[in-house]
C-alpha positions as CSV (number, residue, x, y, z in Angstrom):
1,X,-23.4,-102.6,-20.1
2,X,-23.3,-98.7,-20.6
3,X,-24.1,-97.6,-24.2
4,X,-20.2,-96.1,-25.7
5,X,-22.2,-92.7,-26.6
6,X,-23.8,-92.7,-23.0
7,X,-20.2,-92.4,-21.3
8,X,-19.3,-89.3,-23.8
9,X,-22.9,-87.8,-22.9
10,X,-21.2,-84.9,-21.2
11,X,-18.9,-84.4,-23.9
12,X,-21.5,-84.3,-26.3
13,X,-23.6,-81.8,-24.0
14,X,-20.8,-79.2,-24.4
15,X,-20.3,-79.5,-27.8
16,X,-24.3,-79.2,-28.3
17,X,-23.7,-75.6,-25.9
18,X,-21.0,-74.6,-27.8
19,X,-22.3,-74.9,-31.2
20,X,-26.2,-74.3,-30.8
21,X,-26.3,-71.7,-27.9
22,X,-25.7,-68.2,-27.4
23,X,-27.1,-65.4,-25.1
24,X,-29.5,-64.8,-28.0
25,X,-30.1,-68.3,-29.0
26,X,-30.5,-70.2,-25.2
27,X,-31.7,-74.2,-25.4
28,X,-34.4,-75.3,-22.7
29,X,-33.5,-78.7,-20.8
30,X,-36.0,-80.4,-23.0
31,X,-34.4,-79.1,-26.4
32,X,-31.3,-80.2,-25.1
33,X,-32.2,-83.7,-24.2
34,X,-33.7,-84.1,-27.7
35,X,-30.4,-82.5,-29.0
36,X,-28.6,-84.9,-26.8
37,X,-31.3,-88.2,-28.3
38,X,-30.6,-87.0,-31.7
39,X,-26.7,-87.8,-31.3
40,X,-27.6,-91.0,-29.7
41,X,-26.8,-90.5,-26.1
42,X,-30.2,-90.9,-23.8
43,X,-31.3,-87.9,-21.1
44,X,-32.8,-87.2,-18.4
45,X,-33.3,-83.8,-17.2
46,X,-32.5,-84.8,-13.7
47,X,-28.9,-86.2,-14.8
48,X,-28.9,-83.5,-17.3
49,X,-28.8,-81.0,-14.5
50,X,-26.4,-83.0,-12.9
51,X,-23.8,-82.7,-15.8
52,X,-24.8,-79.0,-16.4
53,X,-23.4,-78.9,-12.8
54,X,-20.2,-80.8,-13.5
55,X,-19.5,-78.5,-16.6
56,X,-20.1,-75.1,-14.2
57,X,-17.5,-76.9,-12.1
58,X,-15.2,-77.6,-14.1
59,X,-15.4,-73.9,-15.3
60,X,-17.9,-73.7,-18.1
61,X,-19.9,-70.8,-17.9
62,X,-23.6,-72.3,-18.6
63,X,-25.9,-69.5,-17.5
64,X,-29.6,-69.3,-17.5
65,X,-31.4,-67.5,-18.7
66,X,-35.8,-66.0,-19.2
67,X,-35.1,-63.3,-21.6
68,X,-35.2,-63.7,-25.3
69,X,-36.3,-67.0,-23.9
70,X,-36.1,-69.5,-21.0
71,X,-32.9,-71.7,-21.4
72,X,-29.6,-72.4,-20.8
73,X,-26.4,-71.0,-23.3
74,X,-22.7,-71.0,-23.3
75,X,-21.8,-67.6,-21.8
76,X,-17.9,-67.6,-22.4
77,X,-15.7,-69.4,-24.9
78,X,-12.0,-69.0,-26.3
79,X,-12.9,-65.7,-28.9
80,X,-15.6,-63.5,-28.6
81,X,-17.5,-62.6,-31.6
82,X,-15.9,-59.7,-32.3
83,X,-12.1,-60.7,-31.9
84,X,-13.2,-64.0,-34.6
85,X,-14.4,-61.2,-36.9
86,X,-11.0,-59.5,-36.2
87,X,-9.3,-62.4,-37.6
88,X,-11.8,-63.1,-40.1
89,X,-10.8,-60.1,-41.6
90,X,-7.4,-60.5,-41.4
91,X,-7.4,-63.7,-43.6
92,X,-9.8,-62.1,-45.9
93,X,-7.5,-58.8,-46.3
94,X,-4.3,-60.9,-46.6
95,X,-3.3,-61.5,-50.9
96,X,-1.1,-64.3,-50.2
97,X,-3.9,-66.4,-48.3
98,X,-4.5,-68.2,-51.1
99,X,-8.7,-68.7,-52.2
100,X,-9.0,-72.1,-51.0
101,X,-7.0,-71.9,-47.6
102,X,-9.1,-68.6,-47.1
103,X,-12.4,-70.2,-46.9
104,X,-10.8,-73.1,-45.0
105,X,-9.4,-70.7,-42.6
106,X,-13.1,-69.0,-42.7
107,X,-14.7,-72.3,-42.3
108,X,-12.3,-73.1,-38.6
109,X,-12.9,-69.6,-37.1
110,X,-16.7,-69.9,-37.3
111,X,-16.2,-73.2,-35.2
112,X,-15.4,-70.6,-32.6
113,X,-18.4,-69.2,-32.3
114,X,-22.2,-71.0,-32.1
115,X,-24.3,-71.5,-35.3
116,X,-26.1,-68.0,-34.6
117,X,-22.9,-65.7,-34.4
118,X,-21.3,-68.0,-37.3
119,X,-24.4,-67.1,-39.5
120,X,-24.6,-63.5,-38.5
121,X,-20.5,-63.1,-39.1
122,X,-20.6,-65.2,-42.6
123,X,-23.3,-62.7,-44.1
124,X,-20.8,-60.3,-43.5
125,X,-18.0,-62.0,-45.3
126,X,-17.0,-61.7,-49.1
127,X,-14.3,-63.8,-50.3
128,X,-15.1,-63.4,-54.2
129,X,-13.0,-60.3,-56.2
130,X,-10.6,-60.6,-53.3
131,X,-6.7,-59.7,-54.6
132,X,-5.3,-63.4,-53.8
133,X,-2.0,-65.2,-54.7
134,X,-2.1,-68.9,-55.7
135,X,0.9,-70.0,-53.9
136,X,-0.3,-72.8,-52.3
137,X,3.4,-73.9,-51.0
138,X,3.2,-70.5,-49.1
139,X,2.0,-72.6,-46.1
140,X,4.8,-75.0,-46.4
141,X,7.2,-72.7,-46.8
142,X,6.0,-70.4,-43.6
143,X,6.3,-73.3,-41.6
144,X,9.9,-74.4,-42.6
145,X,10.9,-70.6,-41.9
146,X,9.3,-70.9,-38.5
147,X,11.3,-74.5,-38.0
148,X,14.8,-72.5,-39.3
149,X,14.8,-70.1,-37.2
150,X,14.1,-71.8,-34.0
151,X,16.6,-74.4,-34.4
152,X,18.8,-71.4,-36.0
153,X,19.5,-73.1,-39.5
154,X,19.7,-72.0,-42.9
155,X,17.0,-72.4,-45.5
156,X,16.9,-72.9,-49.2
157,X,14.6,-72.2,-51.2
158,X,13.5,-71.2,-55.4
159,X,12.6,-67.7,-55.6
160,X,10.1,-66.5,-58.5
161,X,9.2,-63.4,-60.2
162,X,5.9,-62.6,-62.5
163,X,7.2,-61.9,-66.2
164,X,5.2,-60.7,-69.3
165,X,4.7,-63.3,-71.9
166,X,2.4,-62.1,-74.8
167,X,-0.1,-60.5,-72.4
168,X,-0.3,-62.5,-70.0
169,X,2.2,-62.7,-66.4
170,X,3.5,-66.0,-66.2
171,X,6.1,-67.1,-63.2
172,X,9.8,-67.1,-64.8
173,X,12.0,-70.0,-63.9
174,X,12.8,-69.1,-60.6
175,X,16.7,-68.4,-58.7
176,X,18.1,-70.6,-56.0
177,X,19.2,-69.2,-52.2
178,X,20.2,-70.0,-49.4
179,X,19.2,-68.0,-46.8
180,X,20.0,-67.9,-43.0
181,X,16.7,-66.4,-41.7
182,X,15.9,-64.1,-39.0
183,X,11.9,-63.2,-39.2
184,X,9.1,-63.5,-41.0
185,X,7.0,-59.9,-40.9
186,X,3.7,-58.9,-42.2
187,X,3.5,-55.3,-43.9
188,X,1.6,-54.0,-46.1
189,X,-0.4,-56.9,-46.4
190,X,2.1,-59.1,-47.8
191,X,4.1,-61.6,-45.9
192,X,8.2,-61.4,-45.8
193,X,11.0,-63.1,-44.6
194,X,14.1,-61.3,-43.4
195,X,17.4,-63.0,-43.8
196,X,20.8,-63.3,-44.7
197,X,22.0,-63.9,-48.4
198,X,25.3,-64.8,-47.8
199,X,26.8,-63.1,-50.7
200,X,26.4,-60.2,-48.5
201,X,26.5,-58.3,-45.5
202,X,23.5,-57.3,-44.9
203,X,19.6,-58.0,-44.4
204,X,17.6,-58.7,-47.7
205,X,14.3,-59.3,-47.7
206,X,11.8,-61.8,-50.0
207,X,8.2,-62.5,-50.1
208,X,7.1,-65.5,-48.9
209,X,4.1,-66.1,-51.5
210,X,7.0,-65.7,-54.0
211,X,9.4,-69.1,-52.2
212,X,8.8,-72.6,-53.7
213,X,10.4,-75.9,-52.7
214,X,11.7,-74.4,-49.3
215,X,13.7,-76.7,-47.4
216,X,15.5,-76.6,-44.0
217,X,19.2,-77.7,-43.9
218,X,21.7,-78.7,-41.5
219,X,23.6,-75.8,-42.3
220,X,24.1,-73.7,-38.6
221,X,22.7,-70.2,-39.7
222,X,24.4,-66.8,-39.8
223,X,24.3,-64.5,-36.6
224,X,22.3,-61.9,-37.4
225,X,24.5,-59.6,-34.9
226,X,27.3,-60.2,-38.1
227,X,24.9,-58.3,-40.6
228,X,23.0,-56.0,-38.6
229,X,23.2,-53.4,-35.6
230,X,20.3,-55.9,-33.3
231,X,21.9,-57.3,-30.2
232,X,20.1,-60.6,-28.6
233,X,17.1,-60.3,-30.5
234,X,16.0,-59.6,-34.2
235,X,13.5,-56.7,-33.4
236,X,11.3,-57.3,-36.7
237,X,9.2,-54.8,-35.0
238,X,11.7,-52.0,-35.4
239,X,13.2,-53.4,-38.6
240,X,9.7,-53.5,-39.9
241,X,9.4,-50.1,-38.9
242,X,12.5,-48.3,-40.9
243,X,12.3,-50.6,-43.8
244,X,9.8,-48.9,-46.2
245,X,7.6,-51.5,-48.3
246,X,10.3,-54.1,-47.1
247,X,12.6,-52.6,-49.5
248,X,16.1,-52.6,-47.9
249,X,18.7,-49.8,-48.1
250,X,21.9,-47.8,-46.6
251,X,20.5,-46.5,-42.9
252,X,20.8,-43.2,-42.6
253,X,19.2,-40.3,-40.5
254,X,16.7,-38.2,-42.3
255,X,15.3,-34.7,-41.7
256,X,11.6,-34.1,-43.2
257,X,9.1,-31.3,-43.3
258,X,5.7,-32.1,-43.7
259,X,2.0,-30.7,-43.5
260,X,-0.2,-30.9,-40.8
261,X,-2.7,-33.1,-42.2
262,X,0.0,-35.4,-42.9
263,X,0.8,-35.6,-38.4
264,X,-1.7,-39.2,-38.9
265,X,0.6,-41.0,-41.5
266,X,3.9,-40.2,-40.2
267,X,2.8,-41.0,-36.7
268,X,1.2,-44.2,-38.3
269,X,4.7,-44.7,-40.1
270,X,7.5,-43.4,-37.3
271,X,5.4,-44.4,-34.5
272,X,4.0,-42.4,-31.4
273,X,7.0,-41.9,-30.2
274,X,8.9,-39.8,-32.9
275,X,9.9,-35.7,-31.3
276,X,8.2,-33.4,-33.8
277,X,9.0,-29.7,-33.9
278,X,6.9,-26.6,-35.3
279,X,8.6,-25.2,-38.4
280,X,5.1,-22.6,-39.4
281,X,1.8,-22.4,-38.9
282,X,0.7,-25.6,-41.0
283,X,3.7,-27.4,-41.1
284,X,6.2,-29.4,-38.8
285,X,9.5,-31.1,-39.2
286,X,11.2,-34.6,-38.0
287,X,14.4,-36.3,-38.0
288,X,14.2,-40.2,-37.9
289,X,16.6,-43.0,-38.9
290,X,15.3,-44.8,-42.0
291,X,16.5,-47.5,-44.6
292,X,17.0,-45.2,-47.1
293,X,15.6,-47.3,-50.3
294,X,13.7,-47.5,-52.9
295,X,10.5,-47.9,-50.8
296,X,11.3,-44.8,-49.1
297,X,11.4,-42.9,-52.4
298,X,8.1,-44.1,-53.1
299,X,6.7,-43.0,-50.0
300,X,8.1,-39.8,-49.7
301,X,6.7,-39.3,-53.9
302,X,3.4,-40.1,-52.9
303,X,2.8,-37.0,-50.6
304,X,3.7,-34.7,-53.4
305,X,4.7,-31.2,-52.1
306,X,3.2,-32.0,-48.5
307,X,6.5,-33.2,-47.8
308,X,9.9,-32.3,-48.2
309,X,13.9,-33.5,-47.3
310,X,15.3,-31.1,-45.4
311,X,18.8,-33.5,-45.4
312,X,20.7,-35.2,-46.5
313,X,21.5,-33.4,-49.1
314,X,22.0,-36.3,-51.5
315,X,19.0,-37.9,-51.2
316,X,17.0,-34.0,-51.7
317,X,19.0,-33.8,-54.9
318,X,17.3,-37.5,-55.7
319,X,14.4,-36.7,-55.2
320,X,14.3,-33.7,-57.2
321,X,15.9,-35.4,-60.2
322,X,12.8,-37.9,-60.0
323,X,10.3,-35.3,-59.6
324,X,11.8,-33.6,-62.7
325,X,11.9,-37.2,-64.5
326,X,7.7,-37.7,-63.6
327,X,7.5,-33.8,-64.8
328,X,9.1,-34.9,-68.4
329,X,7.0,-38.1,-68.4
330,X,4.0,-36.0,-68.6
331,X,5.3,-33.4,-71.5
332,X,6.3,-30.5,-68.6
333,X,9.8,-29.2,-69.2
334,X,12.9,-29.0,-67.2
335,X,12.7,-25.2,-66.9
336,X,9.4,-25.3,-65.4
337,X,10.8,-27.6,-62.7
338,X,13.9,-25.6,-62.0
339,X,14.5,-24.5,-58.5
């Protein structure tokens, strides 16, 4: 009777190309058959030819090869080296990927590639002095969102904020909601969920490494066409877009003037797409349609004097009554701030 390992030898002969070989790191027949002896499962070269050749016709891509050296490697797989060091990146640059499920994360991405590129891409990675929250429920709460909104239900969930206790930030008790959510949206590497609090009519926004004990209920969820101007579809892509640092606020159309070597950001911000005008020789001016918010304060503030409101004219008399509060904060008088 057929050894058990024999009848998975050609299973085992894939996984051997996927995880040992590479175009720079290609496995002769006979390194393959002791590969293959050292699992268990007996070879041949002639049948391991043979189940090379069933592999190419299924649609692996086994290629031979004489240069670094003579041998056969796995040409093609799922990701190539440099979109699982995309990713990589992306967990490693993301706070609320907590240290542990990081490295995990790390640890199932180099199973994409062979030993060789894993070894090569995991010098390159740094985990340690990483920003990262310790929210592990972050995970269970993404996935209840995702379940919410595709069966369109409301969610509940304790919401926490970091307070000062002696000198140290401790999580405070935490507030109940319940939420009818509409998408969860990645910016500024955090990760939010947009939603309903039905106290209002409107979209309010929470982080998600900040939700514990998030539950799905049976409760149908709000339309979002009831507190928002999206038709069909939640465009978190365009809500994303006018909502600065996810802060929410009154939409309202905006006219800015900014300096050239500020074109990079605002296209970054606005988009490609956004009809800029010529107002002087180093400066050009814009009108978009923001959330006009907190967030949008900041990142106006942050330019300094390389940009400027044009209108409305409330929110130019706002910012000049902050930019005269920063000027007292720093011992500079009203006068010298007058217009």
């Amino acid at each position: 009777m057929e050894n058990p390992p024999q009848k998975l030898k050609i299973l085992v002969l894939y996984d051997i190309l996927k995880r040992k070989t590479d175009e720079a790191h290609p496995l002769s027949s006979r390194e393959l058959c002791a590969a293959l002896e050292e699992k268990g499962v007996a070879c041949a070269r002639k049948t391991l030819y043979r189940d090379i050749g069933a592999l190419r016709r299924y649609g692996a891509e086994i290629l031979y090869t004489r240069n670094p050296r003579p041998g056969f490697f796995l040409a093609e797989r799922a990701f190539e080296p440099p979109e699982v060091r995309l990713l990589m990146d992306a967990v490693l640059a993301a706070p609320f990927i907590t240290p542990r499920k990081t490295r995990e994360l790390l640890a199932k991405l180099e199973g994409l590639l062979s030993e060789g590129q894993a070894e090569q891409a995991r010098g390159q990675v740094y985990v340690e002095k990483r920003v990262k929250f310790d929210n592990e429920e972050i995970y269970y709460a993404i996935d209840a969102v995702g379940r919410a909104i595709a069966a369109g239900r409301k969610i509940s969930f304790l919401y926490h904020h970091r307070v000062l206790s002696g000198i140290r930030a401790v999580p405070d008790a935490g507030r109940s909601f319940v939420v009818s959510p509409y998408a969860m949206i990645w910016s500024g590497d955090k990760y939010y969920l947009a939603g309903n609090y039905g106290k209002y009519d409107s979209v309010s926004v929470y982080r998600l490494d900040r939700m514990k004990h998030t539950e799905v209920l049976a409760e149908a969820a709000r339309p979002f066409e009831e507190v928002c101007s999206y038709r069909g579809r939640f465009d978190a892509a365009d809500f994303a877009r006018r909502t600065f640092h996810m802060y929410h606020g009154e939409r309202q159309r905006v006219e800015l003037c900014c300096s050239d070597d500020l074109l990079e950001a605002v296209l970054d911000q606005f988009g490609n797409d956004v009809r800029l005008t010529r107002r002087g020789p180093r400066d050009f001016s814009l009108r978009v349609e923001v959330d006009v918010s907190e967030g949008f304060l900041q990142w106006l503030l942050q330019y300094g004097g390389r940009v400027r409101v044009l209108s409305p004219e409330p929110l130019r008399q706002e910012m000049l009554r902050r930019i005269r509060g920063m000027a007292e904060a720093y011992g500079i008088t009203k006068k010298t701030c007058a217009q």
